[in-house]
N, CA, C and O of each residue as an XYZ file, in Angstrom:
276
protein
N     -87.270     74.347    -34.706
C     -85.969     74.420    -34.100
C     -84.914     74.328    -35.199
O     -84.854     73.306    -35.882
N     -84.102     75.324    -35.396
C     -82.900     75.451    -36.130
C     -81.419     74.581    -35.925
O     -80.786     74.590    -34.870
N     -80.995     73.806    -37.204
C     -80.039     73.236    -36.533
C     -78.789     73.384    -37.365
O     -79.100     73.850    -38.461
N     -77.214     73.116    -37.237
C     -76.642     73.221    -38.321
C     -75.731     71.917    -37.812
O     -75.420     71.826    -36.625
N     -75.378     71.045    -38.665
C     -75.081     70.283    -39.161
C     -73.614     69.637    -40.255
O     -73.862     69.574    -41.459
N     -72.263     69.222    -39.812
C     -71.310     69.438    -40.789
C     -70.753     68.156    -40.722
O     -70.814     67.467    -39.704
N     -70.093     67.730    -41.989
C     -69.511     66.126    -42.433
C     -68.270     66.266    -42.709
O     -68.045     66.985    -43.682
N     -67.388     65.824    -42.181
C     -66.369     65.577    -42.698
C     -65.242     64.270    -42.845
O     -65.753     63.174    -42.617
N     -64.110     64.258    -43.118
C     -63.874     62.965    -43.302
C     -62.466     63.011    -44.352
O     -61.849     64.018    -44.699
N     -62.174     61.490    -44.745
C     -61.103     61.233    -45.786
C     -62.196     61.133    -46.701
O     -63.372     60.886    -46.433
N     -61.550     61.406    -48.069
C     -61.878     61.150    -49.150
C     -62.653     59.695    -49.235
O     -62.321     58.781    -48.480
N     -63.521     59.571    -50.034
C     -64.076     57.988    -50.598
C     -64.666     57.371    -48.863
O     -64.722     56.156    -48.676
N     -65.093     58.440    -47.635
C     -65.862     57.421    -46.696
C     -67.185     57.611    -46.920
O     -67.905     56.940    -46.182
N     -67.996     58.639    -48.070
C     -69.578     58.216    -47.797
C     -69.785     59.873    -47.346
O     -70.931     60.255    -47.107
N     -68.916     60.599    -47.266
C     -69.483     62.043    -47.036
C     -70.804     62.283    -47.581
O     -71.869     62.398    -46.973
N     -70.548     62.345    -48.931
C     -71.714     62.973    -49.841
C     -73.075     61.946    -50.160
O     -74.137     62.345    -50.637
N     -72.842     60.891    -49.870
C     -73.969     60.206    -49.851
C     -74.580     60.113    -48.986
O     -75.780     59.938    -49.200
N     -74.168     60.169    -47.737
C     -74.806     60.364    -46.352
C     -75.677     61.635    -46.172
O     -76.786     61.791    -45.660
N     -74.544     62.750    -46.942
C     -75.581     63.690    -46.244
C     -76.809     63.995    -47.765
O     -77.817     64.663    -47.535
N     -76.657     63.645    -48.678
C     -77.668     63.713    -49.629
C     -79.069     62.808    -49.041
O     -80.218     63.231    -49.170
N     -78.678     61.352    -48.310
C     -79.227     60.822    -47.499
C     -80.583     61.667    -46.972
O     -81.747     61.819    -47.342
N     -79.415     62.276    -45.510
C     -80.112     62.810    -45.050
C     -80.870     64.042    -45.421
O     -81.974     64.092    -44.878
N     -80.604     64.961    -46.131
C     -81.282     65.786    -46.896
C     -82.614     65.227    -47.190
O     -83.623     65.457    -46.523
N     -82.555     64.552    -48.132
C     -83.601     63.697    -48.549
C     -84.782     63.134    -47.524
O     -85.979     63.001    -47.778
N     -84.232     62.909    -46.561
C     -85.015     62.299    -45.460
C     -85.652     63.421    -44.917
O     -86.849     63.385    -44.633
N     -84.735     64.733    -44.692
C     -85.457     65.963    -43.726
C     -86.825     66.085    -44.520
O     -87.940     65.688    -44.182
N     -86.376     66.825    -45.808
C     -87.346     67.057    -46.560
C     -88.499     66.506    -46.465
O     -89.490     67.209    -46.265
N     -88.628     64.607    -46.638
C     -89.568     64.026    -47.123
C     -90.151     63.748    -45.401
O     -90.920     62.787    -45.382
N     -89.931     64.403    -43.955
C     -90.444     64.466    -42.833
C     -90.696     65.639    -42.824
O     -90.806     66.179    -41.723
N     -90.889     66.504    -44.150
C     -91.558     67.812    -43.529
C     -90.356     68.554    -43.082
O     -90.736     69.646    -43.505
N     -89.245     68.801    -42.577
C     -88.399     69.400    -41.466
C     -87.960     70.360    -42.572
O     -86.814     70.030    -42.877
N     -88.335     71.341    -43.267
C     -87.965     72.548    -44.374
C     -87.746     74.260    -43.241
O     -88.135     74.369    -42.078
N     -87.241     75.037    -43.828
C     -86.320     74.698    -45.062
C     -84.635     74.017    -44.895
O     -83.842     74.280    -43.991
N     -84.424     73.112    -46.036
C     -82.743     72.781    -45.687
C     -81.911     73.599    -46.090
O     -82.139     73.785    -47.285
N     -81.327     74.011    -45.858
C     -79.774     74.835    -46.801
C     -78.482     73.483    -47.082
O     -77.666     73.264    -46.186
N     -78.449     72.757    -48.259
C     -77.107     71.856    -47.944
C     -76.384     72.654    -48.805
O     -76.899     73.454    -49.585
N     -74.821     72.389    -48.641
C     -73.614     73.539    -48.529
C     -72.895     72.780    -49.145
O     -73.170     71.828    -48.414
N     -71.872     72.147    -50.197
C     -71.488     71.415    -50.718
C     -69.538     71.930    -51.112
O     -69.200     72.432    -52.184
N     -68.613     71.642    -50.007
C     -67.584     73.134    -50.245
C     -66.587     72.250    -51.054
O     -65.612     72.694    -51.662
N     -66.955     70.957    -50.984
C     -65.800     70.538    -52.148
C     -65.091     70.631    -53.379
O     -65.863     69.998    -54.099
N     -64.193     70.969    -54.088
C     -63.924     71.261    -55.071
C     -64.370     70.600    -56.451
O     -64.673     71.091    -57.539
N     -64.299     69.399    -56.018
C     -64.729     68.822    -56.300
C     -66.138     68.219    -56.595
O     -66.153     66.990    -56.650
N     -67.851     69.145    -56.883
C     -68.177     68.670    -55.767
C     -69.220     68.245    -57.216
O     -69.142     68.436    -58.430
N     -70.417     67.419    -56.060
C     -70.581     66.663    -56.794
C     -72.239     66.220    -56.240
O     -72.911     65.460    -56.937
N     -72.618     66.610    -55.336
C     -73.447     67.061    -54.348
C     -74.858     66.887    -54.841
O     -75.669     66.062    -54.422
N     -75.080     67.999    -56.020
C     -76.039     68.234    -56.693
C     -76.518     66.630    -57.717
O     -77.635     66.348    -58.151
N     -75.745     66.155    -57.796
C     -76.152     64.223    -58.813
C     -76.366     63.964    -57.733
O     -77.190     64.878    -57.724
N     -76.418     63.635    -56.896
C     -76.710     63.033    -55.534
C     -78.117     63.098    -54.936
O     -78.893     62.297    -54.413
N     -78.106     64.752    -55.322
C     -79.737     65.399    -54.851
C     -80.621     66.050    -56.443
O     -81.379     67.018    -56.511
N     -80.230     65.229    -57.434
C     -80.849     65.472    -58.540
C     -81.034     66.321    -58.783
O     -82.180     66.297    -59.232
N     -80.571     67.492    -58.834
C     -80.644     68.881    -59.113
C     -79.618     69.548    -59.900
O     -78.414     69.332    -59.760
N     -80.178     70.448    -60.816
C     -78.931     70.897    -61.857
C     -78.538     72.423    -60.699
O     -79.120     73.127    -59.874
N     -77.270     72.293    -61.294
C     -76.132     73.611    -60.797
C     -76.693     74.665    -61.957
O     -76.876     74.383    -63.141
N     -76.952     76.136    -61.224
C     -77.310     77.056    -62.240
C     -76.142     77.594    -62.342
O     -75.485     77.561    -63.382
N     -75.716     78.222    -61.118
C     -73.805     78.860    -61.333
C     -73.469     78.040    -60.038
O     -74.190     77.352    -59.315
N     -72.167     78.336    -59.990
C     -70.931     77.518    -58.681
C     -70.584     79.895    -57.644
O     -70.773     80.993    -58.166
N     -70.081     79.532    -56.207
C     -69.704     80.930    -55.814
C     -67.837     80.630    -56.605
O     -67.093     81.609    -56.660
N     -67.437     79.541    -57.018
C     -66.516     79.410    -57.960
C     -66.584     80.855    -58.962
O     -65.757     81.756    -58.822
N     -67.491     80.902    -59.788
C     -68.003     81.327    -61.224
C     -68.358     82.785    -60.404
O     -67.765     83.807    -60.751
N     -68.957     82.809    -59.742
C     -69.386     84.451    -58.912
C     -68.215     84.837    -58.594
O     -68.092     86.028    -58.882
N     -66.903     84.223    -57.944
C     -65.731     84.901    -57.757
C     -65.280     85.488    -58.861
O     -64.846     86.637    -58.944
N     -65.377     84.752    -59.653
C     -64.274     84.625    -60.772
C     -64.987     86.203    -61.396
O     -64.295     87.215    -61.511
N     -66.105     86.166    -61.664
C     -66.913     87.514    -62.120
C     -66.302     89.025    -61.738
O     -65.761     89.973    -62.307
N     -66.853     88.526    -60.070
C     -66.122     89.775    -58.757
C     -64.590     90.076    -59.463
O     -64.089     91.192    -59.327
N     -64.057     89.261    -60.042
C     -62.450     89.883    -59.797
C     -62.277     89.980    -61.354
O     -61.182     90.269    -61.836
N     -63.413     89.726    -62.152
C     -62.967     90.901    -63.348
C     -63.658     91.723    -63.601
O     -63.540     92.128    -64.758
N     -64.834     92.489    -62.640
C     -65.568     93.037    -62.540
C     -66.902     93.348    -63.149
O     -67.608     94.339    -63.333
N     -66.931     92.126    -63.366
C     -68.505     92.065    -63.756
C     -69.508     91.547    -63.164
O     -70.237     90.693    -63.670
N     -69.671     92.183    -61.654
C     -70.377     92.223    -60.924
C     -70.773     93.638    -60.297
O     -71.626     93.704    -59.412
């Protein structure tokens, strides 16, 4: 069963730790695949879920609009 899932909030309540949380939890019950979505500018997402950033859609825009894509 497919589900989608969204956090939001003020700044500094636990957004990103919650849902790294839960990420973490789907995974380790089996419940694959996750997609987590991280739209902050800030973001920060990936230390959370131990995983390195290969590119940002930041860096893919930026490409698109000088055309090197």
């Amino acid at each position: 069963m497919a589900f989608s899932l969204a956090l939001a909030g003020k700044g500094g309540t636990g957004k990103t730790t919650l849902a790294g949380l839960l990420v973490k939890y789907l995974l380790k019950h089996g419940k694959t695949p996750v997609l987590a979505v991280d739209a902050d500018s800030n973001s920060n997402f990936n230390e959370v879920l131990g995983v390195t950033i290969a590119d940002t859609l930041g860096n893919a825009r930026e490409s698109m609009k000088k055309g090197n894509v």
